[in-house]
N, C-alpha and C positions, 0 to 999 in steps of 0.2 A: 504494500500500500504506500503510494506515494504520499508527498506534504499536503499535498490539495485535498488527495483523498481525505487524510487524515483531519482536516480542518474543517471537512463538509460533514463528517461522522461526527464530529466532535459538536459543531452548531446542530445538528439536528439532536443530538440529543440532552443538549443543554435547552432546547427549544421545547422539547416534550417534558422535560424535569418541572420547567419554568408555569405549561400550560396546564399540566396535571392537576384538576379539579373535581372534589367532589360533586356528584350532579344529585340534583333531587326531582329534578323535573324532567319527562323524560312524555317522545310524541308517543300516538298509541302506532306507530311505524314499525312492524318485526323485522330487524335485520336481519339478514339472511345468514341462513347454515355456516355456510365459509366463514362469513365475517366470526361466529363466533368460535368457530374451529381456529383460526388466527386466533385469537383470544387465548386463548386454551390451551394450541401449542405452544405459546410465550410461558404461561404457567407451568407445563410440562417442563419445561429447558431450564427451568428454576433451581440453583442449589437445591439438595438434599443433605439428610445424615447418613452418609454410606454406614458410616458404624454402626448404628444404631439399628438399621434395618437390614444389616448383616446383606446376604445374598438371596433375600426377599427380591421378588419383582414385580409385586402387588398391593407398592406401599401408596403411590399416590392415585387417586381417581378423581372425575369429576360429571356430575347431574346437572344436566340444564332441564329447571324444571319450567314449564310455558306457564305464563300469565292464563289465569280462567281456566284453569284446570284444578280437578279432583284432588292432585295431588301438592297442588299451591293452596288454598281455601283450607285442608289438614296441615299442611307445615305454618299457616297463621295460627289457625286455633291452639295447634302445640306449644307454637314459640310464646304466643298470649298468656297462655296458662302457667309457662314458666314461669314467666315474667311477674305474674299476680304473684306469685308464689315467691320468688326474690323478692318482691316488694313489701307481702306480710311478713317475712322473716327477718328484714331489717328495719321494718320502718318505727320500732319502739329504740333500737338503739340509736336511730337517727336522730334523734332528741338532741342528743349533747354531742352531736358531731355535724359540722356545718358542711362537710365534703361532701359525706353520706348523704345528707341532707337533699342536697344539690341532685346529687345521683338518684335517687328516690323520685324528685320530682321530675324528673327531664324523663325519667321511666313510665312515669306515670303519663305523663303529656304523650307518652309514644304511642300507650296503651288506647288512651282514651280517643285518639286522632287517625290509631291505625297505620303509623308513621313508622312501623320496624322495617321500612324498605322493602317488606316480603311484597310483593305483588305491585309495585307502584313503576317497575318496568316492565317492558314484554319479556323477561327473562330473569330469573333468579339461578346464578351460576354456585352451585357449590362444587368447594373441594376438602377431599377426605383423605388425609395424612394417618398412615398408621403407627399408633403410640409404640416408639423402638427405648430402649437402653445406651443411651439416657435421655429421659423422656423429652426430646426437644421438637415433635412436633411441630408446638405453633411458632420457632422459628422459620422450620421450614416452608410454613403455610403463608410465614410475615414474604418470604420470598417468592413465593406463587402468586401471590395478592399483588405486590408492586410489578411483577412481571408483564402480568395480565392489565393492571392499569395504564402500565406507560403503552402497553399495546394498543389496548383502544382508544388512548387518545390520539396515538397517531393513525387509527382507524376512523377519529372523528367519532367516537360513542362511547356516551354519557355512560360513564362510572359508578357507584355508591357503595362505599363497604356495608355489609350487613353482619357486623361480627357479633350480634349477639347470636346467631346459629352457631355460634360456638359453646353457647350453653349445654350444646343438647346431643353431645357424647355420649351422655347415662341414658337417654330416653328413647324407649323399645321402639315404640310409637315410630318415632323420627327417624329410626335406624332401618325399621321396618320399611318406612316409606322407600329408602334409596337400596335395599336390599344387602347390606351391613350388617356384621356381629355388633352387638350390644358395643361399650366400651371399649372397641378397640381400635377408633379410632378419634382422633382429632377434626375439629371442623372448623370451614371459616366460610363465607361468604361474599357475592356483592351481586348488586341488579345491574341490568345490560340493558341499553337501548339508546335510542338517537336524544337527546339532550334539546327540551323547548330551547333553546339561547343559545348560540355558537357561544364555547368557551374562549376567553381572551389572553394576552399575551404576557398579561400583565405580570412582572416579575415579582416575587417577594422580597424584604427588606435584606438586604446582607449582611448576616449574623456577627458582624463584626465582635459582639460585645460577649460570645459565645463559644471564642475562640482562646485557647490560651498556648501560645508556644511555650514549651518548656527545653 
């Protein structure tokens, strides 16, 4: 790779770093298969824990489940239910903790609004990381997830992490849906689809003050 080369790789992807935005708003437009198969194989090409999942070859997967399906309408009502259930378990301790606090309500407003990202694009993309020694899963998953974002943004399609489907490891229910053993695996999420509002270029502030040489 020549210098030119190297300075045209280097701008496009300080240019995708830069544009990378959460979307919340997304058209009712189903991108097509490819587009989210792009998607997907960026997640695939993602670091893993060789160690950990030893000489396994069935440690990472991934379900695209469709908006207005059976089996979207069942992963709301499960992640809902969790969610209550985190909520009545903490919200007497949250008394005398301003963080929890915070977190309690912004949960609650999710609940009540419908706002867990499950079904608010034409696609809810999960992926399923299997729990290895030493248990580092949701690094691997933090590396699927950013793979898959810078993807589609230079796919042009709207983002949204959904990571409270990471609750739901333990829940037969949920596991049952994408056809998975119980607890053995890791999960994260995000919705897919074209984005009301072209994303803008807009850079963020540079962390000057976040920076320390030693």
């Amino acid at each position: 790779m020549n210098n030119l080369d190297k300075n045209n790789v280097n701008e496009v992807l300080d240019m995708l770093l830069r544009t990378r935005r959460s979307v919340r708003n997304f058209t009712k437009e189903v991108p097509s298969k490819e587009l989210v198969e792009e998607v997907i194989e960026a997640g695939r090409l993602a670091p893993y824990a060789i160690l950990a999942v030893a000489k396994q070859t069935d440690f990472r997967h991934f379900f695209v489940i469709s908006n207005n399906s059976l089996q979207m309408d069942k992963i709301k009502t499960i992640l809902g239910d969790v969610i209550k259930s985190e909520i009545s378990a903490h919200e007497k301790e949250a008394k005398n903790n301003i963080t929890l606090q915070s977190f309690i309500t912004s949960l609650k407003m999710q609940v009540e609004k419908g706002a867990l990202g499950v079904g608010t694009a034409p696609y809810l993309l999960i992926v399923a990381e299997r729990h290895g020694i030493p248990p580092i899963e949701q690094k691997s998953l933090s590396h699927v997830m950013q793979n898959m974002w810078l993807k589609a943004t230079a796919l042009g399609l709207g983002f949204e992490l959904v990571s409270a489907i990471g609750r739901l490891s333990d829940n037969k229910d949920f596991c049952d849906i994408l056809g998975v053993p119980t607890r053995e695996y890791g999960f994260d999420a995000c919705a897919i689809g074209f984005p009301t509002t072209s994303v803008t270029r807009e850079g963020r502030a540079v962390p000057y003050p976040s920076i320390k040489w030693i």
